[in-house]
C-alpha positions in Angstrom: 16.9 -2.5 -16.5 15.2 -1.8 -13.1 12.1 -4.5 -12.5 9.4 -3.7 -10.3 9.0 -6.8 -8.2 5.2 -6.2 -6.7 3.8 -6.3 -10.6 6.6 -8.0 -12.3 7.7 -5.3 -14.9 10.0 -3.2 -16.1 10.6 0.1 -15.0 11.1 2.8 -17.4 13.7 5.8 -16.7 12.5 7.7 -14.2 9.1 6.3 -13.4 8.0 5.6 -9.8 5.8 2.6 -10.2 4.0 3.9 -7.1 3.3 7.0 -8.1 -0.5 6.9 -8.4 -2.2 8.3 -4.8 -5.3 6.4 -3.7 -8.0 8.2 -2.8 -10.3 7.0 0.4 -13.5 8.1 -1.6 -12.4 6.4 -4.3 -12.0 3.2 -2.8 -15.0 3.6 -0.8 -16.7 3.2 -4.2 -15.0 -0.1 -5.0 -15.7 -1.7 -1.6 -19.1 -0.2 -1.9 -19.6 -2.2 -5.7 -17.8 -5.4 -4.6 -19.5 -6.3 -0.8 -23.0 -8.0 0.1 -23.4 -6.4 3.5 -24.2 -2.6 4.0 -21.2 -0.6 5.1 -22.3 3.0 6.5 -19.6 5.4 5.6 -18.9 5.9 9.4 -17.8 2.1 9.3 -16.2 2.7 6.3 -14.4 5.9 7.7 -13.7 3.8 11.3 -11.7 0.9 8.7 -10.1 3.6 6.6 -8.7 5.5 9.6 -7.4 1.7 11.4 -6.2 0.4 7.6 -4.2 3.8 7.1 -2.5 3.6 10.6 -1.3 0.0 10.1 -0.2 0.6 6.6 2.1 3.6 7.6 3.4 2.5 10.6 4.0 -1.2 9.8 4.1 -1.2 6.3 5.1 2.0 4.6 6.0 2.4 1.0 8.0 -1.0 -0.1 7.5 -2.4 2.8 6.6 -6.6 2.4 3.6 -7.9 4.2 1.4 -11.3 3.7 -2.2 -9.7 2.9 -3.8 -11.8 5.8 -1.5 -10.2 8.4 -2.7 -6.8 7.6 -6.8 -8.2 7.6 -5.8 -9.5 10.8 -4.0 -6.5 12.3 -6.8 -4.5 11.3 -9.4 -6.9 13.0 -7.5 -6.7 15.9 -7.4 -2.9 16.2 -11.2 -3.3 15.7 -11.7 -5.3 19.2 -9.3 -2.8 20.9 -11.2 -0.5 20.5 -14.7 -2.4 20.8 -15.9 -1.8 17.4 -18.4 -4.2 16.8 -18.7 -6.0 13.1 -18.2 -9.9 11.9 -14.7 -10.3 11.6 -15.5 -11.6 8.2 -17.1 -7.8 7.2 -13.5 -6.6 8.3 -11.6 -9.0 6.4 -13.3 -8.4 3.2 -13.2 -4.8 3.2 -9.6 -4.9 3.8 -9.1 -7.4 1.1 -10.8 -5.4 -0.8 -8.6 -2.3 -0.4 -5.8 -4.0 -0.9 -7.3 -5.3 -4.6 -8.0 -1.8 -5.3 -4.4 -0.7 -4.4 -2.7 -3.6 -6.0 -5.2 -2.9 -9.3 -4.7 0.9 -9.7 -0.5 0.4 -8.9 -1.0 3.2 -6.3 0.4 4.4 -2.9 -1.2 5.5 0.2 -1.0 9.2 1.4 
C-alpha cells in the first residue's frame, strides 16, 4: 500500500495523486472570491509569474517547504524588483494559492 503523505491517503494502483494541473485563471478566481483588497489582473499576473518561478526552481514536484517560506520568498522577489504592494496583500494571495493547490490535489505546469 503506497500512502500519499501531503493528504494522508492511500494511493490506488497507478494513480498520481498530483495529477490534476492548476490553472492560473482558475486560481485567479479563487484569490479573486476569497481577498478584501482589489487585485488588478496585472498584479495578479506580476504574483503568478514570481509564485511560478519559486515553485519550480525551489520547490518542484515533491519537493517540502514550510508555506511561510514560500510567502516570504515571494515578498522578497517583489522588493527586488520594486513592485510596490503591502506585504500583507502578497502574503495572502500566496496563501491563498497554495489553499487552492492543496484543495484541488493539483500540480503546477
Amino acid at each position: 500500500m503506497k500512502i500519499d503523505l501531503f493528504r494522508n491517503q492511500e494511493i490506488t494502483g497507478d494513480e498520481n495523486s498530483y495529477e490534476k494541473k492548476i490553472n492560473s485563471n482558475e486560481v485567479y478566481d479563487y484569490v479573486l472570491a476569497h481577498v478584501e483588497f482589489d487585485l488588478p489582473l496585472t498584479t495578479w499576473k506580476y504574483i503568478d509569474k514570481i509564485f511560478y518561478e519559486i515553485w519550480n526552481s525551489k520547490i518542484g514536484l515533491g519537493g517540502s517547504f514550510y508555506w511561510d517560506e514560500i510567502e516570504t520568498e515571494v515578498l522578497l522577489e517583489f522588493k527586488k524588483q520594486r513592485i510596490l504592494l503591502p506585504d500583507n496583500y502578497v502574503k495572502n494571495v500566496v496563501h491563498l494559492i497554495l489553499e487552492y493547490i492543496e484543495q484541488v490535489g493539483g500540480i503546477i505546469e
